[in-house]
N, C-alpha and C positions, 0 to 999 in steps of 0.2 A: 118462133120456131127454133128447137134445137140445133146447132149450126151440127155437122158431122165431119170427123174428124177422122180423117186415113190413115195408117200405120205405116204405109211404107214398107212394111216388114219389121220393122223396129216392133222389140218387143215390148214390154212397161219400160222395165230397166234400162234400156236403149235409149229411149221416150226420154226417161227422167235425166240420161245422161246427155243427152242430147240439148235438153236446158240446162244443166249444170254448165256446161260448157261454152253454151251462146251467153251466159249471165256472167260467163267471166270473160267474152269478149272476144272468144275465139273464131276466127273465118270458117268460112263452109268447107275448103279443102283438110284443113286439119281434124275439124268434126268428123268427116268423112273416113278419112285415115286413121281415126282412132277407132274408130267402129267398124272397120273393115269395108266400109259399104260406097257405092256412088259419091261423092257430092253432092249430084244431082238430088238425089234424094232426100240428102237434110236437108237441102236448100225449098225443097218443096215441103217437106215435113215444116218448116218451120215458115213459110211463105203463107201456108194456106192458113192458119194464123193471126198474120199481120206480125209475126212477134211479139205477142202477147200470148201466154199462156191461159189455157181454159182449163182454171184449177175445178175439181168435181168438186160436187155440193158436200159438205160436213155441219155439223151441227156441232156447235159450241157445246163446252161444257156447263158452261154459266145457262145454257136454257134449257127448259125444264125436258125431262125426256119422256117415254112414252108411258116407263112404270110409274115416274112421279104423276102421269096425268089421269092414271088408275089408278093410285093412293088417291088422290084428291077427287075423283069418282065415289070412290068406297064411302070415303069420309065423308060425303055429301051427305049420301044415302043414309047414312047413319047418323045423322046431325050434328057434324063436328062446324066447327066454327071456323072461318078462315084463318086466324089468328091459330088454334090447335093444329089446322093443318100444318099452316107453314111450319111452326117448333117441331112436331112429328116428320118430316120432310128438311130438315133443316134449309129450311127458305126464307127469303122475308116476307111479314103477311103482306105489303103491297104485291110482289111477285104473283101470293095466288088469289089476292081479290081480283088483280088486272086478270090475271087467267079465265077465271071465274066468269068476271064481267064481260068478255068481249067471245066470249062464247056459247051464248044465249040465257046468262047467270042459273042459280042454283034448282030453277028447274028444268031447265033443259040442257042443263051440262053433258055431254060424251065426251071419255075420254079420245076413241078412234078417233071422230068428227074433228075434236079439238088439235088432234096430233096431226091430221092431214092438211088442217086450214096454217098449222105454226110452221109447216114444212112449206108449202104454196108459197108464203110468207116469205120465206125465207130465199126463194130461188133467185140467183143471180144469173146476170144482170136481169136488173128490173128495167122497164122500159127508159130509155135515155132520154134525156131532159130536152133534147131535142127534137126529138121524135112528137115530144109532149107540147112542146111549142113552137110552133109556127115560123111566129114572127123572131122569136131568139136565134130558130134556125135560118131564116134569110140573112137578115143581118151577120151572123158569122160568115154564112155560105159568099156572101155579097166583101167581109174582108178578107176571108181568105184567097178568094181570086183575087185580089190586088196583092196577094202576094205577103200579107202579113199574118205573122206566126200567130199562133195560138196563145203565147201571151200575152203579146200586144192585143192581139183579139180579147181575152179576157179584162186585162187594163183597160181599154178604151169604155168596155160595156160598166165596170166597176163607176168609173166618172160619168157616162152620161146617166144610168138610173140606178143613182147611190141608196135611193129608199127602196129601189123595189125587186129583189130575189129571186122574183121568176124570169127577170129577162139581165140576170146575170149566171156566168157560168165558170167554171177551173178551166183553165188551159189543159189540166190532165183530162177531162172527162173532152174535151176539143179533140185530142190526141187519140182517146179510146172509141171515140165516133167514128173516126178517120180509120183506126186500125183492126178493129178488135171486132171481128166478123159475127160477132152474136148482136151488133149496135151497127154497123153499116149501114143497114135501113136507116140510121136516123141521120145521114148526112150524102152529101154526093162521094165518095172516096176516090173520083180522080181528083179531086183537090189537093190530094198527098203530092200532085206535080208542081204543087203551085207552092210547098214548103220550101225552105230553105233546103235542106238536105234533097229534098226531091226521090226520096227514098219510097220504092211501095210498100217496104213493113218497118217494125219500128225496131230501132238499135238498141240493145244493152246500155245501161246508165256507165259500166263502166269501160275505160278507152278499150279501144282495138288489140289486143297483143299483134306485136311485128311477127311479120312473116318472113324476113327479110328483105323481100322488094322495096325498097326507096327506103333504106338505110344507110346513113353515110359509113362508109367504114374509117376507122379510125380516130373516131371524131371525137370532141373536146367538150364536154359543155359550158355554157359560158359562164354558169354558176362557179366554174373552179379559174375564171381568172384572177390574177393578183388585185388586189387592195388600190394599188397607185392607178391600175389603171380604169379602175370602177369610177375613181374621183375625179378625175380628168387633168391632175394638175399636172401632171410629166409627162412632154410631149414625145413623141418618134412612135403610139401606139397604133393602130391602124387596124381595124375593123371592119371586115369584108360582109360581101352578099351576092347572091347571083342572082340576077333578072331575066327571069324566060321570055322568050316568044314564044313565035311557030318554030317546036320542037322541028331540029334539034339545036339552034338558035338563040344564045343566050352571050350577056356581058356581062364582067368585073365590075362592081365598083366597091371602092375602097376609102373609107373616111378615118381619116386624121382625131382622135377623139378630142386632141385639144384646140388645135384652132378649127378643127370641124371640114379643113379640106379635103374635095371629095374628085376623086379622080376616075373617070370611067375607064376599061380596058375593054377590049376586042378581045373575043374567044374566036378563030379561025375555025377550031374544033368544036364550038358550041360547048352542048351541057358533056360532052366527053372528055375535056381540055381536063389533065391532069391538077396541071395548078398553076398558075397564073405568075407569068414572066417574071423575075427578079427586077427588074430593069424599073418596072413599076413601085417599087418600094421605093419611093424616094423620099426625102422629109421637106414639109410642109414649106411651100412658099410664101406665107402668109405669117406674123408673129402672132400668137397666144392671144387670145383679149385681157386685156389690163386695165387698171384704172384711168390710163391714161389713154387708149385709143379705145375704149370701149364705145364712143360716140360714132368709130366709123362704121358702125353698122355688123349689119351677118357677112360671114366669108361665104365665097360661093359654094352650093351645096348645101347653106344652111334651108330650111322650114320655119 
């Protein structure tokens, strides 16, 4: 069954920008705000879905079209040879002997018949591989409620029947069972709770753009620190991180890069704590590892 597909209001153009925009990663408020509309709206626009877009049927060029399947009609009827048709059509004669052959051959050829059964043919999606089998779909159905991804589901089934095709499957087409509302029949789709992401449609391949929310301001990235202190060999560097709790609840700790001394601090203020007391910067009471004490083991803090 044709899944059906709401507008929202959105017109094509809306439509189209409204993926353009989820493809590059964009949240539902800003989607929102550029189209002047709801959020609510894209978010439903693009929910019902799965986040997967249901691009409309097209016909390749590369296949043959409805005039070429009247030329090679014509040509029948007149006794052209498959090999004259193809050169007249510029095709290859395999092209229209397969054509030929698999549509009742050269006496019962139509072109209409022929053009309706290439288009039938051709509709996407075709029934899912799971839908089609059974046992490949328990077996999925049975890993992914333990909680294992779609690739590991894929990998696992690849090792145990390395000969046999029909009871292996992509972790993509895993993904389009789960999301992609014209294939839902072929799998349970509250299984999507049991993903890692736990998401009910699916994200864009590329990152999130920030929105602001949980941006550090002013921040450093670690790719731009110096040389000496990448290598660990001059001490007095120190290298922080903050460890949550139960918001809003959070501590300092602070490691020494050379001898690896790691000192915890108390945040009073939690994750609001401006920046972490001076007083804590102190240098390492432990010396460096050497050749000569490297036998006494890890300093505390080390892993």
């Amino acid at each position: 069954m044709e899944a059906q597909v709401r507008d929202y209001g959105f017109s094509p153009a809306q439509q189209d920008e409204i993926w353009r925009r989820w493809r590059e990663g964009q949240s539902f408020s800003l989607i929102g705000r550029a189209l002047g509309a709801p959020m609510q709206h894209a978010r439903r626009f693009l929910y019902q879905s799965g986040g997967v877009r249901l691009a409309p049927q097209a016909r390749s060029e590369r296949h043959l079209s409805g005039s070429e399947r009247e030329e090679i009609s014509r040509g029948i009827a007149a006794g052209e040879s498959a090999r004259q048709l193809a050169k007249r059509l510029g095709r290859s004669p395999s092209t229209v002997s397969r054509e030929i052959a698999r549509n009742g051959g050269r006496d019962r050829y139509r072109a209409a018949t022929a053009d309706a059964a290439a288009y039938g043919r051709g509709r996407r999606p075709k029934q899912a591989k799971l839908a089609q089998r059974p046992a490949l779909r328990v077996l999925v159905e049975v890993k992914l409620a333990l909680c294992w991804s779609p690739e590991q589901n894929a990998g696992w089934l690849r090792r145990q029947f390395p000969g046999d095709a029909s009871m292996q499957i992509s972790h993509e087409a895993i993904y389009l069972s789960l999301y992609d509302p014209r294939r839902r029949q072929a799998t349970d789709r509250s299984l999507t709770q049991r993903l890692r992401s736990g998401r009910p449609m699916r994200r864009p391949k590329l990152a999130r753009r920030p929105t602001g929310r949980g941006i550090i301001r002013g921040m450093v990235s670690i790719t731009d620190r110096p040389a000496e202190v990448e290598d660990r060999k001059v001490p007095g560097h120190w290298e922080g991180d903050l460890v949550m709790g139960t918001r809003p609840s959070a501590v300092a700790t602070l490691v020494e890069r050379t001898s690896r001394y790691t000192a915890i601090v108390a945040l009073p203020d939690g994750i609001k704590a401006e920046q972490v007391p001076a007083s804590h910067q102190e240098p390492p009471r432990h010396p460096a590892p050497t050749a000569t004490n490297a036998h006494l083991g890890p300093w505390p803090g080390d892993s």
